[in-house]
C-alpha positions as CSV (number, residue, x, y, z in Angstrom):
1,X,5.2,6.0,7.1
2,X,3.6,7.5,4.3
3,X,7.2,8.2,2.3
4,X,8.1,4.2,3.6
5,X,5.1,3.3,1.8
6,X,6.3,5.4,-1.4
7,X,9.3,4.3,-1.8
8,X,8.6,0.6,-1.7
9,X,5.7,1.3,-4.2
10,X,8.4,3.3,-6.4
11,X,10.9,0.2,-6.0
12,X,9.1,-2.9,-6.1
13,X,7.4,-1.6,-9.5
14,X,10.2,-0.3,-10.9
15,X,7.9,3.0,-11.6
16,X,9.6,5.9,-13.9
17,X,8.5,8.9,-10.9
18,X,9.9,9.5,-7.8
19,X,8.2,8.7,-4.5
20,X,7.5,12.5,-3.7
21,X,5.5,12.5,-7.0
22,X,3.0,10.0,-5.8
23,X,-0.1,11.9,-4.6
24,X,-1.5,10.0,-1.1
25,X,-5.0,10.3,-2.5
26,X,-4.2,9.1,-6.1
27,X,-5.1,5.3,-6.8
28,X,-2.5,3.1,-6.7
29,X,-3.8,0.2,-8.4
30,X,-6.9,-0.8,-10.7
31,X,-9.0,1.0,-13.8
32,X,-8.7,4.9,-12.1
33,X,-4.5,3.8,-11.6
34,X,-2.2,6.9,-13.4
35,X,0.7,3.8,-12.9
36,X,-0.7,0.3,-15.2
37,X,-1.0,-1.7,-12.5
38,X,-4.0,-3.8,-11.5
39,X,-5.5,-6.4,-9.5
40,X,-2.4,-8.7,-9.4
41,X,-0.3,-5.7,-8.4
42,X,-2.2,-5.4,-5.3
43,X,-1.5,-8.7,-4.3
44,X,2.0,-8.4,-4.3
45,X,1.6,-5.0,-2.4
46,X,0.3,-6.3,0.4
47,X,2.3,-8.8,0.8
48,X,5.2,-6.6,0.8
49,X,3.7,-4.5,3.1
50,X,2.4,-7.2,5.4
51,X,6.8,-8.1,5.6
52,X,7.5,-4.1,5.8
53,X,4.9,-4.0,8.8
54,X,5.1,-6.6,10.3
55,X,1.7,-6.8,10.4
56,X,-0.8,-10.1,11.2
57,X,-2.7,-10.4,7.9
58,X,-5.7,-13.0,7.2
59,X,-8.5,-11.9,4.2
60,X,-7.8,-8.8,3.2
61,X,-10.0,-6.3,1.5
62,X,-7.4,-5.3,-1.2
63,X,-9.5,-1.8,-1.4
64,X,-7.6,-1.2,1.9
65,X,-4.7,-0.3,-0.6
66,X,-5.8,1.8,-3.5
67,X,-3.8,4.4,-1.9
68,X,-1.2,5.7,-0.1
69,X,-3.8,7.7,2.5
70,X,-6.0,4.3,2.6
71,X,-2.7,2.4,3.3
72,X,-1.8,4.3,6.6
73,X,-5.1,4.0,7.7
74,X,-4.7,0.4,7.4
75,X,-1.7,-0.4,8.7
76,X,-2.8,2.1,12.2
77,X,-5.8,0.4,12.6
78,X,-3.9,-3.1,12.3
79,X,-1.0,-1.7,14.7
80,X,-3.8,-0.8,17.4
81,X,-5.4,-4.0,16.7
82,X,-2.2,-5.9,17.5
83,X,-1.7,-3.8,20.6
84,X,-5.1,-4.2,22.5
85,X,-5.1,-8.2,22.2
């Protein structure tokens, strides 16, 4: 999941690394961000993630996503979510 989420990052950004460059603990998005990208970025992530996924998505705390590690985590606690109802 974790090189899924990579490469879409890589892509939809058109980003000048690679997806096995991207650390899973380096923030993805906002002020502490090695890649530009803010708030608005975000955004956009998760909605391409949320279509990736498949997953159910109301509010969202976009802090879920700062980066790759926090992303999994999301996205495995929505699957089980999904899966208990």
């Amino acid at each position: 999941m974790k090189q899924a989420i990579k490469e879409e990052f890589v892509q939809s950004y058109n980003l000048s690394v690679t997806p096995e460059e991207i650390q899973d603990d380096v923030h993805l998005f906002g002020e502490k961000s090695p890649y530009g990208l803010d708030s608005m970025d975000v955004l956009l992530f998760v909605n391409l993630m949320k279509k990736k996924f498949d997953l159910q998505l109301e509010a969202i705390n976009t802090t879920s996503f700062q980066t790759v590690n926090n992303i999994v985590e999301f996205i495995e606690k929505q699957k089980q979510e999904e899966s208990s109802r």
